[in-house]
PDB file of N, CA, C and O in Angstrom:
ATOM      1  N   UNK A   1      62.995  50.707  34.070  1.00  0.00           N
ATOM      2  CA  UNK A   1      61.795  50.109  34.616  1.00  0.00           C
ATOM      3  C   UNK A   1      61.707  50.457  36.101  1.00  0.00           C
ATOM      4  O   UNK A   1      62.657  50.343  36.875  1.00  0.00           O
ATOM      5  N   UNK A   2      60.331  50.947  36.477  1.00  0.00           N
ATOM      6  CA  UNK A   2      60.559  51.041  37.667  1.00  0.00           C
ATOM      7  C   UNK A   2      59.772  49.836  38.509  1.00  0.00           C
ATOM      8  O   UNK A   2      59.197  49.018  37.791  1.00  0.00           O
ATOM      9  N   UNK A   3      59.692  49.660  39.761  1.00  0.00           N
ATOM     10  CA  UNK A   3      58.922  48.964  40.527  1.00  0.00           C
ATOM     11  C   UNK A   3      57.903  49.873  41.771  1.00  0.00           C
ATOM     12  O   UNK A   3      58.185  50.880  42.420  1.00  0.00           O
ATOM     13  N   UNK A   4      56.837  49.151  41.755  1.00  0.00           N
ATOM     14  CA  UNK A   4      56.028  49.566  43.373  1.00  0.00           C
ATOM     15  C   UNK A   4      55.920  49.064  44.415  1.00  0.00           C
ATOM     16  O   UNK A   4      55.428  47.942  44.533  1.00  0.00           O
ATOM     17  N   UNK A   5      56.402  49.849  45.541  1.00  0.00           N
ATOM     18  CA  UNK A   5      57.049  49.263  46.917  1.00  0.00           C
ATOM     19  C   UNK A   5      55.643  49.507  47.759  1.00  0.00           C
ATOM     20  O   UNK A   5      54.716  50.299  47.594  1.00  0.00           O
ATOM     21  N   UNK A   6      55.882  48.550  48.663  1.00  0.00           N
ATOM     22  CA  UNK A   6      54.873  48.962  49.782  1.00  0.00           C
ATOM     23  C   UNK A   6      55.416  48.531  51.149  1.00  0.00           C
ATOM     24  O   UNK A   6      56.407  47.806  51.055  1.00  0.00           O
ATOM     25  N   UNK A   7      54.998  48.806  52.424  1.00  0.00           N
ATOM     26  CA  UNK A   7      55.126  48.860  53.439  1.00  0.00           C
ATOM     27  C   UNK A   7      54.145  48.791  53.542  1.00  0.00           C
ATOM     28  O   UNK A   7      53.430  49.577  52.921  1.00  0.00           O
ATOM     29  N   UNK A   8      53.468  47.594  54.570  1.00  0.00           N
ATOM     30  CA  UNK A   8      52.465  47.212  55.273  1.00  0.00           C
ATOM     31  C   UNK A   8      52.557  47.475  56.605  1.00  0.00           C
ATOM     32  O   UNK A   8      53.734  47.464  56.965  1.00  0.00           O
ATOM     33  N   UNK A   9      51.535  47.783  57.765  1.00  0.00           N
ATOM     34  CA  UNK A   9      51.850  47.940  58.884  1.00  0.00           C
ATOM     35  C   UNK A   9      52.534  48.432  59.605  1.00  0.00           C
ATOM     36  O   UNK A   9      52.869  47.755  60.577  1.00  0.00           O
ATOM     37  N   UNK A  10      53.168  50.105  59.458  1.00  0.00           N
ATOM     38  CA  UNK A  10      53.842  50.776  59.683  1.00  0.00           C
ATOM     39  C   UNK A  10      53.771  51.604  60.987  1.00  0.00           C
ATOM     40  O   UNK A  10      53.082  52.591  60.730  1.00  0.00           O
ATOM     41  N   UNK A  11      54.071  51.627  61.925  1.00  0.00           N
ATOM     42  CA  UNK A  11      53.314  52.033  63.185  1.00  0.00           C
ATOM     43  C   UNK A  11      53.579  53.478  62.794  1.00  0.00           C
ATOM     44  O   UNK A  11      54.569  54.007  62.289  1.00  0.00           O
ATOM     45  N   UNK A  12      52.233  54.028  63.232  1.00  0.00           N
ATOM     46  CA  UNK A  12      51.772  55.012  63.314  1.00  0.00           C
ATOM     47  C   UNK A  12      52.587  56.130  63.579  1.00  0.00           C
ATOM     48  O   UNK A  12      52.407  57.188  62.977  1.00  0.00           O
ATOM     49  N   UNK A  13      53.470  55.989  64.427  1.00  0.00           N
ATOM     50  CA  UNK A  13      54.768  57.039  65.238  1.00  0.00           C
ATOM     51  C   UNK A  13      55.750  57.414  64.013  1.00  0.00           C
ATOM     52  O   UNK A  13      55.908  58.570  63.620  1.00  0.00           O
ATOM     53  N   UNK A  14      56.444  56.188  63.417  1.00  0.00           N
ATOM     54  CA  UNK A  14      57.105  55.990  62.426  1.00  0.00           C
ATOM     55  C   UNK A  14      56.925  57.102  61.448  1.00  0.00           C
ATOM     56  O   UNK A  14      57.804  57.855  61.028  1.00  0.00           O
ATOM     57  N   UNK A  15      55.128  57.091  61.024  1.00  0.00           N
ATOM     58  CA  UNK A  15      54.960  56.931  59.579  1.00  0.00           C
ATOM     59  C   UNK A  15      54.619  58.862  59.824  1.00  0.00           C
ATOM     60  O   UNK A  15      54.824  59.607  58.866  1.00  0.00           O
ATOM     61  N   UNK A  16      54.212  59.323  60.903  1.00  0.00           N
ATOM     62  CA  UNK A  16      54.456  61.065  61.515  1.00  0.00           C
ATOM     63  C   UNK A  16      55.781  61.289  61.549  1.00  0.00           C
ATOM     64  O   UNK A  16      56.096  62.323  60.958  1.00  0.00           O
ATOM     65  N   UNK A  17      56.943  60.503  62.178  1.00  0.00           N
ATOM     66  CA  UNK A  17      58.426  60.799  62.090  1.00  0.00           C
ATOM     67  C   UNK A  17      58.774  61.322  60.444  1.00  0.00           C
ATOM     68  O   UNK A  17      59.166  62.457  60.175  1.00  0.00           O
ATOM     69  N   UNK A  18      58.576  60.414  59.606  1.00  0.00           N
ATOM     70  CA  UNK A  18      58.829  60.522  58.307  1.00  0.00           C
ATOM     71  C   UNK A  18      57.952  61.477  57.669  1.00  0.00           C
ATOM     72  O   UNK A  18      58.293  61.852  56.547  1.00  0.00           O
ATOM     73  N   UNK A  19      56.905  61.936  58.157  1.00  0.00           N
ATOM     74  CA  UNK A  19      55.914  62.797  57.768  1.00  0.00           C
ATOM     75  C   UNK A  19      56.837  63.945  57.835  1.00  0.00           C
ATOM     76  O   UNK A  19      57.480  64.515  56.954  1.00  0.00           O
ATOM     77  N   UNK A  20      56.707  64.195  59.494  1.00  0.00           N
ATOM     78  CA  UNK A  20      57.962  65.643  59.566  1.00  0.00           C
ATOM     79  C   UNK A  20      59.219  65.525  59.035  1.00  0.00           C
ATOM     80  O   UNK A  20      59.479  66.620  58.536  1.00  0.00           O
ATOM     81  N   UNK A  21      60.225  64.696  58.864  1.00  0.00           N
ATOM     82  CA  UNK A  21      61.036  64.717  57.950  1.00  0.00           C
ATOM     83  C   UNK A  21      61.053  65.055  56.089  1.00  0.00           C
ATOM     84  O   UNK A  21      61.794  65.795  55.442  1.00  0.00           O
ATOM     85  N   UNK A  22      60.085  64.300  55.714  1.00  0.00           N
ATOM     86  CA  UNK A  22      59.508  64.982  54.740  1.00  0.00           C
ATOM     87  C   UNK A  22      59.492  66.504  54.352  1.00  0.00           C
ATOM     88  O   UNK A  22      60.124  67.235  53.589  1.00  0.00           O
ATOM     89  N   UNK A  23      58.540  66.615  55.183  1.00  0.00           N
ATOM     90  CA  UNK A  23      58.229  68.558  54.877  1.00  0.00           C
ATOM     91  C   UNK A  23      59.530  69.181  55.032  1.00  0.00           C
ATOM     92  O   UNK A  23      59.905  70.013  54.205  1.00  0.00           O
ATOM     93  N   UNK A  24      60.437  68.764  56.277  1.00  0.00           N
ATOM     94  CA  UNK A  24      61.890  69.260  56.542  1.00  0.00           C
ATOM     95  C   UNK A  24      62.443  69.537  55.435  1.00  0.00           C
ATOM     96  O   UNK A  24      63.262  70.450  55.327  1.00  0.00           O
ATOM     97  N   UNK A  25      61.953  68.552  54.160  1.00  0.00           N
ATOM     98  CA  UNK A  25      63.106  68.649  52.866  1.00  0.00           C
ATOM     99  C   UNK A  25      62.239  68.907  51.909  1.00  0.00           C
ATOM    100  O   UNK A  25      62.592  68.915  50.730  1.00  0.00           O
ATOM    101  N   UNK A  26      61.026  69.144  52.278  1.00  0.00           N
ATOM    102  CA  UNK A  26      59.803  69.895  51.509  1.00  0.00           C
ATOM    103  C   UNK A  26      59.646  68.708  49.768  1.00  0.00           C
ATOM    104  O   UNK A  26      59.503  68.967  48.573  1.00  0.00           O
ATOM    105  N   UNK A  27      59.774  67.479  50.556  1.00  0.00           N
ATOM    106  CA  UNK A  27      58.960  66.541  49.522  1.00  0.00           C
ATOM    107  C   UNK A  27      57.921  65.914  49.910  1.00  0.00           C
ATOM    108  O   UNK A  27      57.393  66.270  50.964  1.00  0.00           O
ATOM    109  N   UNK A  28      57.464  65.006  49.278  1.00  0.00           N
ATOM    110  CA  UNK A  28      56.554  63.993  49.286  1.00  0.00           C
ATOM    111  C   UNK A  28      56.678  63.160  50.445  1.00  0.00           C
ATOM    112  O   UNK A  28      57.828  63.082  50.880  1.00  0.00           O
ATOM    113  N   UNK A  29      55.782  62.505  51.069  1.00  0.00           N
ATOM    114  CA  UNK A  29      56.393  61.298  51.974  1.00  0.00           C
ATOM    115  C   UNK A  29      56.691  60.032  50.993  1.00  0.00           C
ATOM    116  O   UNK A  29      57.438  59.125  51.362  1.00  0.00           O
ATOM    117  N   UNK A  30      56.022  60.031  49.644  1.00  0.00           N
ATOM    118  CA  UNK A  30      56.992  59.193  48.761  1.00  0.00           C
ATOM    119  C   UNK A  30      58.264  59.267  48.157  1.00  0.00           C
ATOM    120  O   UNK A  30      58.918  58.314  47.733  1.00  0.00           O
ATOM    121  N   UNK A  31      58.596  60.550  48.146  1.00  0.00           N
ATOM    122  CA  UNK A  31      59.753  61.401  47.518  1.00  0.00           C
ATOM    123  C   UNK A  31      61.170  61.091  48.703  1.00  0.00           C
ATOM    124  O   UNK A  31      62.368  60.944  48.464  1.00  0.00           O
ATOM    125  N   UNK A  32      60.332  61.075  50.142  1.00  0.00           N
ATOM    126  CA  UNK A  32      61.497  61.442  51.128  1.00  0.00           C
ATOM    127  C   UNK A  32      61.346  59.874  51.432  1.00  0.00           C
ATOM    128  O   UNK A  32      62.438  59.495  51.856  1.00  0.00           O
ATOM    129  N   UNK A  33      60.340  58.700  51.382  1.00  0.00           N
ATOM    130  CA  UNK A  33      60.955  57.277  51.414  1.00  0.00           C
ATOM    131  C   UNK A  33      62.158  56.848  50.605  1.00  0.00           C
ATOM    132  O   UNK A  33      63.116  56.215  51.050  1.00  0.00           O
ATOM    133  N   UNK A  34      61.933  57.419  48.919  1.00  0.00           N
ATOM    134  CA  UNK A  34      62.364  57.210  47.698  1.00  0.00           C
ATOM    135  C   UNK A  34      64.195  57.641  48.173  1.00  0.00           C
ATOM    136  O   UNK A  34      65.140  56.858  48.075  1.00  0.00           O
ATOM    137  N   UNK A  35      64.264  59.136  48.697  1.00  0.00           N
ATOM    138  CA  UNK A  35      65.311  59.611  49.007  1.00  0.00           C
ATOM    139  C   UNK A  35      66.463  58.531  49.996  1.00  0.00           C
ATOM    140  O   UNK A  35      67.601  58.187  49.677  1.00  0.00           O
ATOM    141  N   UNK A  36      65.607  58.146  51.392  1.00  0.00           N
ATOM    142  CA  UNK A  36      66.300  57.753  52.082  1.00  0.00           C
ATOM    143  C   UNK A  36      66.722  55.927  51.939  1.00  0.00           C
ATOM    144  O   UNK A  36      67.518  55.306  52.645  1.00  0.00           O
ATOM    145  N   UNK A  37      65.749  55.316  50.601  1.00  0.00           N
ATOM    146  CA  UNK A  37      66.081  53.939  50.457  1.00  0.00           C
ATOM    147  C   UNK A  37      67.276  54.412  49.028  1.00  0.00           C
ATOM    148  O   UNK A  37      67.959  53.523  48.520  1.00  0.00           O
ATOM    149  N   UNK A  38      67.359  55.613  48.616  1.00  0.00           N
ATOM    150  CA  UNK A  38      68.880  55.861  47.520  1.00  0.00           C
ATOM    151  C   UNK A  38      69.542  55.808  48.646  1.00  0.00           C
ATOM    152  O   UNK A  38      70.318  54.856  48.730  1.00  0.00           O
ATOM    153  N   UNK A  39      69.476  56.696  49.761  1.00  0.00           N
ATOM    154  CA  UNK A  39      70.939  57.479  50.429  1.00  0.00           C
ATOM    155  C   UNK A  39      71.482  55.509  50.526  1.00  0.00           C
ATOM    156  O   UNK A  39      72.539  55.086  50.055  1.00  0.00           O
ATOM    157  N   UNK A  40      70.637  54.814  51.102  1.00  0.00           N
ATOM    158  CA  UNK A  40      71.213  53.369  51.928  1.00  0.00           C
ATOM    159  C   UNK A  40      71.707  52.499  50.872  1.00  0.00           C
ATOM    160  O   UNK A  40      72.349  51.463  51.043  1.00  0.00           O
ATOM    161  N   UNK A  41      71.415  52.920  49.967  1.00  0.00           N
ATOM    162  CA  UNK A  41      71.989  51.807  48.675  1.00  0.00           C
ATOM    163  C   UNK A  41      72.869  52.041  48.273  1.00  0.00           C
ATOM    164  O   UNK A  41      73.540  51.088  47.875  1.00  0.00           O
ATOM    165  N   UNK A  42      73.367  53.262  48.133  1.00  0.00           N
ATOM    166  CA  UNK A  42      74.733  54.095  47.477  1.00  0.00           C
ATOM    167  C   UNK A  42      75.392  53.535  47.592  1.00  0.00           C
ATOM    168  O   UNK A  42      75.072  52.762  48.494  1.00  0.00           O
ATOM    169  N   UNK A  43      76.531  53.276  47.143  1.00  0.00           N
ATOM    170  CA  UNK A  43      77.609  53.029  46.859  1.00  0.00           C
ATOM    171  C   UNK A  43      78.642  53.871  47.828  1.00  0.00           C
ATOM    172  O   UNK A  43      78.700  55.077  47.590  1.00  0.00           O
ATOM    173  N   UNK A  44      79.223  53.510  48.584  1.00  0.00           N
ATOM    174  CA  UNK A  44      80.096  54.246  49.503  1.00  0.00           C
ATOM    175  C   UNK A  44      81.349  54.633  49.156  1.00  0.00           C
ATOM    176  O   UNK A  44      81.915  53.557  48.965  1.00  0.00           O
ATOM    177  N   UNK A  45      82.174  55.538  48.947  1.00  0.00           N
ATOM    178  CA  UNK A  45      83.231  55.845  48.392  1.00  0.00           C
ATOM    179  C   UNK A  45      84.642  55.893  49.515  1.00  0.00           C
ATOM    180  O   UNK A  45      84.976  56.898  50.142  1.00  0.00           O
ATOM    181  N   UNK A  46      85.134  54.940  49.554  1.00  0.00           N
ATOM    182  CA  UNK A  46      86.112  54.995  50.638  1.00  0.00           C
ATOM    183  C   UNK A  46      87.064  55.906  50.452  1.00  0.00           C
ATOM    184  O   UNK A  46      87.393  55.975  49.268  1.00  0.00           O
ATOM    185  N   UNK A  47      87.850  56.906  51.427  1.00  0.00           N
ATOM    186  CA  UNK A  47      88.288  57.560  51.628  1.00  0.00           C
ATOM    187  C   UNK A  47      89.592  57.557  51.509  1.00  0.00           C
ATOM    188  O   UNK A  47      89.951  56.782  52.396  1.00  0.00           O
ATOM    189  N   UNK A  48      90.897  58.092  50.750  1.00  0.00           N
ATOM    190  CA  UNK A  48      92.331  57.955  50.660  1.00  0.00           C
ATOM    191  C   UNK A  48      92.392  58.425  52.224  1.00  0.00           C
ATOM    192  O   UNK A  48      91.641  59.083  52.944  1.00  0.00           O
ATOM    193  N   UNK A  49      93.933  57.623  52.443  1.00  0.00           N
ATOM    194  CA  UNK A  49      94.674  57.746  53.930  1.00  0.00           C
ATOM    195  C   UNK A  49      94.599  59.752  54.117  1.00  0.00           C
ATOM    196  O   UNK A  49      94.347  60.402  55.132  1.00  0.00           O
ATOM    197  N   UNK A  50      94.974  60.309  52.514  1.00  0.00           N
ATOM    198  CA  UNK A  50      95.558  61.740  52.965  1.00  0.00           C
ATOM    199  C   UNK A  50      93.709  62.396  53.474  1.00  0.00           C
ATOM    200  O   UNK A  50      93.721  63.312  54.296  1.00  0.00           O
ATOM    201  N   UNK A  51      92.410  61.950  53.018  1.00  0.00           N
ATOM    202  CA  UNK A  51      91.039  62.328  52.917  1.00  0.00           C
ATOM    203  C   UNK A  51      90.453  61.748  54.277  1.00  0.00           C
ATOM    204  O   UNK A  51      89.466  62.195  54.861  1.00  0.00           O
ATOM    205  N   UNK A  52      91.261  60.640  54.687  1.00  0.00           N
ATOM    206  CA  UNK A  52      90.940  60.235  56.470  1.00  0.00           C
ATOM    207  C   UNK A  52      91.188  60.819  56.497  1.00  0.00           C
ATOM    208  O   UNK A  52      90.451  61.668  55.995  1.00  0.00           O
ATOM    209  N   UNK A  53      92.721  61.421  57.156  1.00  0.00           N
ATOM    210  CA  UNK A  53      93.575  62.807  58.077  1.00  0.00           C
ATOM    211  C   UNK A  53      92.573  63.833  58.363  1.00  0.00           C
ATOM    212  O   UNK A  53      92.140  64.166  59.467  1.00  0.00           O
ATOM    213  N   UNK A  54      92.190  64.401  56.918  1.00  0.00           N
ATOM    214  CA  UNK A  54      91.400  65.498  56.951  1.00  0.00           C
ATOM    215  C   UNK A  54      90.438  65.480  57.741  1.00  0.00           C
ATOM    216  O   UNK A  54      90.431  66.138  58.782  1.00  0.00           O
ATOM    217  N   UNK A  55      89.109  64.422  57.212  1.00  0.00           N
ATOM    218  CA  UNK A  55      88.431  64.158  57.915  1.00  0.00           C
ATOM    219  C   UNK A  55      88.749  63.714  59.677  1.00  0.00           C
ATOM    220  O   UNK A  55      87.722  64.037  60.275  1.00  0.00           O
ATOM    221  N   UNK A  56      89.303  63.387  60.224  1.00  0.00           N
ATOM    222  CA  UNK A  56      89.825  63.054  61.110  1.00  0.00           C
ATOM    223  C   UNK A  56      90.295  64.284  62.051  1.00  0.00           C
ATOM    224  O   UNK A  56      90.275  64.336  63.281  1.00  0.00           O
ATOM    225  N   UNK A  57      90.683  65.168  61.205  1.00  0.00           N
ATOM    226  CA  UNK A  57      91.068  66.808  62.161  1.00  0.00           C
ATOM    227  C   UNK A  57      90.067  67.349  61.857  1.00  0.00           C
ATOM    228  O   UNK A  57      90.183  68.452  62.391  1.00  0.00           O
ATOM    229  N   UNK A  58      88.961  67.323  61.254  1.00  0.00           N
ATOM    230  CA  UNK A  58      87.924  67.969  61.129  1.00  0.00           C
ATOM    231  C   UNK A  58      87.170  68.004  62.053  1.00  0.00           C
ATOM    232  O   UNK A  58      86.981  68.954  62.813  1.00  0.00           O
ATOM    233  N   UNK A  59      86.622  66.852  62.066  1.00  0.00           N
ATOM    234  CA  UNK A  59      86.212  66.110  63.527  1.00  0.00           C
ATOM    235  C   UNK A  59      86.542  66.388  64.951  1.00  0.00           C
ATOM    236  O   UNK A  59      85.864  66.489  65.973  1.00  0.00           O
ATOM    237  N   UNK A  60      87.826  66.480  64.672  1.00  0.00           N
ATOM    238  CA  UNK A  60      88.742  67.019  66.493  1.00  0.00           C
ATOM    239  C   UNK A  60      88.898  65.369  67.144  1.00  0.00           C
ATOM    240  O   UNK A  60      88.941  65.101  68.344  1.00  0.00           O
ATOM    241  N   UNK A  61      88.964  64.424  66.054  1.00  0.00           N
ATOM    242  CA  UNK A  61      89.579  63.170  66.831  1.00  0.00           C
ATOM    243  C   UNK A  61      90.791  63.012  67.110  1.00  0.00           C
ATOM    244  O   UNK A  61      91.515  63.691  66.382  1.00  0.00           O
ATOM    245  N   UNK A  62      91.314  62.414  67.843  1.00  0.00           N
ATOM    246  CA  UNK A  62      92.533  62.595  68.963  1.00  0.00           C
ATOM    247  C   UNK A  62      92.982  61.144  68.426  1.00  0.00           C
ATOM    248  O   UNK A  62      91.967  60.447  68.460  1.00  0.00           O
ATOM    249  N   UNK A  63      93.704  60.646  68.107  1.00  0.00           N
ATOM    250  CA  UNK A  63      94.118  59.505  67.615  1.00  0.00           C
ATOM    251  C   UNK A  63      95.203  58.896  69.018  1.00  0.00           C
ATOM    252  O   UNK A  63      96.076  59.649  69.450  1.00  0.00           O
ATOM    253  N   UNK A  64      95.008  57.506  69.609  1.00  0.00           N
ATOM    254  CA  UNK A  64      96.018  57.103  70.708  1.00  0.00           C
ATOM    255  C   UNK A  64      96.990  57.944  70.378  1.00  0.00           C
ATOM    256  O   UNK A  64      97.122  58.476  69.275  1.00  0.00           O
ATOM    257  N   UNK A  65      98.003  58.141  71.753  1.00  0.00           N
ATOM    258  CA  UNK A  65      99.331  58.536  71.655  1.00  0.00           C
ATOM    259  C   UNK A  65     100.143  56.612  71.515  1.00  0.00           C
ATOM    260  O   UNK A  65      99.447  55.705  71.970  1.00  0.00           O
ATOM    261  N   UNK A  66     101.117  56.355  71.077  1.00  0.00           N
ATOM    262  CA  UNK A  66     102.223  55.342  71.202  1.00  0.00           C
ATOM    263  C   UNK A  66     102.397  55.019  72.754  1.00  0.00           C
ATOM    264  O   UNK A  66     102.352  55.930  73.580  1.00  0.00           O
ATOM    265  N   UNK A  67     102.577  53.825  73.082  1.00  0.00           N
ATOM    266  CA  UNK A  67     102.345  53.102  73.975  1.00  0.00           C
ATOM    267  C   UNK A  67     103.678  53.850  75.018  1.00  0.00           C
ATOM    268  O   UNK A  67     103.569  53.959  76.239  1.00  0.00           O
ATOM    269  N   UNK A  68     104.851  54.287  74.249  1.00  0.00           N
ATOM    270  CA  UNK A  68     105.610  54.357  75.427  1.00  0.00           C
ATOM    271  C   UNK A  68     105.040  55.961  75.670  1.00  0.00           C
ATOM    272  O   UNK A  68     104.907  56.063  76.889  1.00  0.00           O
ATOM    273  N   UNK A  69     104.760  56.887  75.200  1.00  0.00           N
ATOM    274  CA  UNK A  69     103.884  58.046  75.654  1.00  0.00           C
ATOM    275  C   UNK A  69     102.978  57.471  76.506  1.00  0.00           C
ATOM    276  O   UNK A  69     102.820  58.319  77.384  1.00  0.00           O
ATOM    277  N   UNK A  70     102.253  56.469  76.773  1.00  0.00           N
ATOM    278  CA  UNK A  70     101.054  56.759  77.575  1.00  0.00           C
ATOM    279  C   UNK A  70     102.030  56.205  78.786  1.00  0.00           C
ATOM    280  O   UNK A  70     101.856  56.756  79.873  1.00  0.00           O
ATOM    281  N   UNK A  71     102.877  55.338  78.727  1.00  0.00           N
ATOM    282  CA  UNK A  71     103.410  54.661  79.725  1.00  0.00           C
ATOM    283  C   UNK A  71     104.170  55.892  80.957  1.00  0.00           C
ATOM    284  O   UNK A  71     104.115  55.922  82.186  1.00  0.00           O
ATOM    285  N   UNK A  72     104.866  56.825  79.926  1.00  0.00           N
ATOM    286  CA  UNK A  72     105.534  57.906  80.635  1.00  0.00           C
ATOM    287  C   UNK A  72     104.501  58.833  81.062  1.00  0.00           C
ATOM    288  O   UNK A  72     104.491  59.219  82.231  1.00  0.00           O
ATOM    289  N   UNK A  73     103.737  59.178  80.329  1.00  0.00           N
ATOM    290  CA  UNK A  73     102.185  60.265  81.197  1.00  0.00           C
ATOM    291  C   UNK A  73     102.049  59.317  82.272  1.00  0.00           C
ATOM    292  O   UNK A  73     102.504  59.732  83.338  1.00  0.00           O
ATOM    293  N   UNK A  74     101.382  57.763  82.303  1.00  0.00           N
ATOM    294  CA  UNK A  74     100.962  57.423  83.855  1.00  0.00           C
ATOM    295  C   UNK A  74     101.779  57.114  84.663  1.00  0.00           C
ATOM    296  O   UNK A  74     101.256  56.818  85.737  1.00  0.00           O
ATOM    297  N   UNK A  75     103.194  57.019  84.645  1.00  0.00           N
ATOM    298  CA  UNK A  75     104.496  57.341  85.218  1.00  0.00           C
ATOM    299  C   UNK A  75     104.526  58.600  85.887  1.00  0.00           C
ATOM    300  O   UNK A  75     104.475  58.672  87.115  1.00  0.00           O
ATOM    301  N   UNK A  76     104.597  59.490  85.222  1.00  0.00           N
ATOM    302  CA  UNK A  76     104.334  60.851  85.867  1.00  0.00           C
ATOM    303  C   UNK A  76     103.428  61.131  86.559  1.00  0.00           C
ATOM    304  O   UNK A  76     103.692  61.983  87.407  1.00  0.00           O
ATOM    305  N   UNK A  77     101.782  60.505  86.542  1.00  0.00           N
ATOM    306  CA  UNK A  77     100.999  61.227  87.526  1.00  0.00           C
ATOM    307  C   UNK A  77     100.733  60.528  88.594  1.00  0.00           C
ATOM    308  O   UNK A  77      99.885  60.934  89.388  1.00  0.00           O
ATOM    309  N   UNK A  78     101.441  59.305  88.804  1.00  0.00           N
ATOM    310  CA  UNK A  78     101.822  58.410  89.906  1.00  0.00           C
ATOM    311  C   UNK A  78     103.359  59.021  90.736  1.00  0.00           C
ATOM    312  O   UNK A  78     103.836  58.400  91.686  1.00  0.00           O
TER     313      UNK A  78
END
């Protein structure tokens, strides 16, 4: 079963933002509402510790060093 959604009163700026987004993915502006109220509902799949890491060097995130490392770096540049 499906249902019909509406949005009332949509400012104008908004409803051109989503316009050009739309065409970006060459649908509908109902197709690309339809799209982006799935992406937010999904179901999120949390990530194993070894699928962080990855993600995590992928990225180029730098994870703290251990407290007595930072203690000896600002030791040293004092």
């Amino acid at each position: 079963m499906s249902v019909n959604l509406s949005i009332k009163n949509a400012p104008d700026e908004v409803v051109e933002r989503l316009r050009q987004r739309a065409e970006r993915h060459h649908r509908s502006l109902q197709g690309e509402l339809l799209a982006i109220i799935e992406e937010a509902v999904k179901p999120k799949r949390e990530l194993s510790p070894a699928e962080l890491l990855v993600e995590i060097r992928r990225l180029g995130v730098h994870t703290p060093a251990d407290s007595a490392t930072i203690i000896r770096m600002d030791r040293e540049r004092h």
